[in-house]
C-alpha positions in Angstrom: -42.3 -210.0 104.7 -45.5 -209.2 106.5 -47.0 -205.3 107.0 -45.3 -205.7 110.8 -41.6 -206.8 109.6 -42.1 -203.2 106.9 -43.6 -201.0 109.5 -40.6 -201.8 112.0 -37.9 -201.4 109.2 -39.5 -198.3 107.7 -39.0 -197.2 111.4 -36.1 -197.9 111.4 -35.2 -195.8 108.6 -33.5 -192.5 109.7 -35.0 -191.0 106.1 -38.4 -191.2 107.7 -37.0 -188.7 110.9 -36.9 -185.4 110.4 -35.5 -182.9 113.0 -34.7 -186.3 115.0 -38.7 -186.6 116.4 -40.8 -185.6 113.5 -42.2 -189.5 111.8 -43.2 -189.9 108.4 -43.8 -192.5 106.1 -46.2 -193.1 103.5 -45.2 -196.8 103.9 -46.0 -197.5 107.4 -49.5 -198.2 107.9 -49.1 -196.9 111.7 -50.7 -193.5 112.7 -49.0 -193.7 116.1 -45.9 -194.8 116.2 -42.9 -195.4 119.4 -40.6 -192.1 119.3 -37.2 -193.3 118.8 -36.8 -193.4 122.0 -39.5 -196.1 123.0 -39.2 -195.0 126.8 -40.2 -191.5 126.1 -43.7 -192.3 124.5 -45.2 -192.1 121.3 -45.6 -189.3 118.1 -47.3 -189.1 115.0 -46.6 -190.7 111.9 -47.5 -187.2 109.3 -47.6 -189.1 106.4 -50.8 -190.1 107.6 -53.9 -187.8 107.1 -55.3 -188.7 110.4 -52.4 -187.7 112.2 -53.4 -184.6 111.4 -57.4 -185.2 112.8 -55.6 -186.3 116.1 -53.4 -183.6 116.3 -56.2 -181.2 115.9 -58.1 -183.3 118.6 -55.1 -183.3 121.0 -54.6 -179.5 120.7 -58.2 -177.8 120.1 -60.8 -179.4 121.8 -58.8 -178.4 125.3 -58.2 -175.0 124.3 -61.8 -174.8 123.9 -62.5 -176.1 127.3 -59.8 -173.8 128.8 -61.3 -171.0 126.8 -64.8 -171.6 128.2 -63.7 -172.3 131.8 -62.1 -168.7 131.8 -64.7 -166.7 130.1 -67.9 -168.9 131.2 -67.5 -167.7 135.1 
């Protein structure tokens, strides 16, 4: 079984959802991963540190640049 066959079946798993849209699996070697609904876009997989780094990016950096637009001028 190759890493794509695991990563699909850990996936799979409803263990690795919690609250039905929160990933995580210490298994899959994904950081971004298809919600489980594929149409609707992709999540996080939390097991992975840089899930966190991206979810920092993805949050902070346009705060910041609100935050500056608003108080610059």
């Amino acid at each position: 079984m190759n890493q794509k066959e695991i990563n699909e079946i850990e996936w799979s798993n409803q263990d690795n959802w919690k609250w039905a849209s929160v990933y995580s699996s210490d298994v899959d070697t994904r950081v971004w991963v298809p919600k489980r609904v594929k149409w609707a876009g992709w999540t996080l997989n939390f097991a992975k540190k840089q899930s966190y780094l991206w979810l920092f990016l993805l949050l902070v950096v346009p705060t910041v640049f609100v935050f500056f637009a608003i108080f610059k001028g």
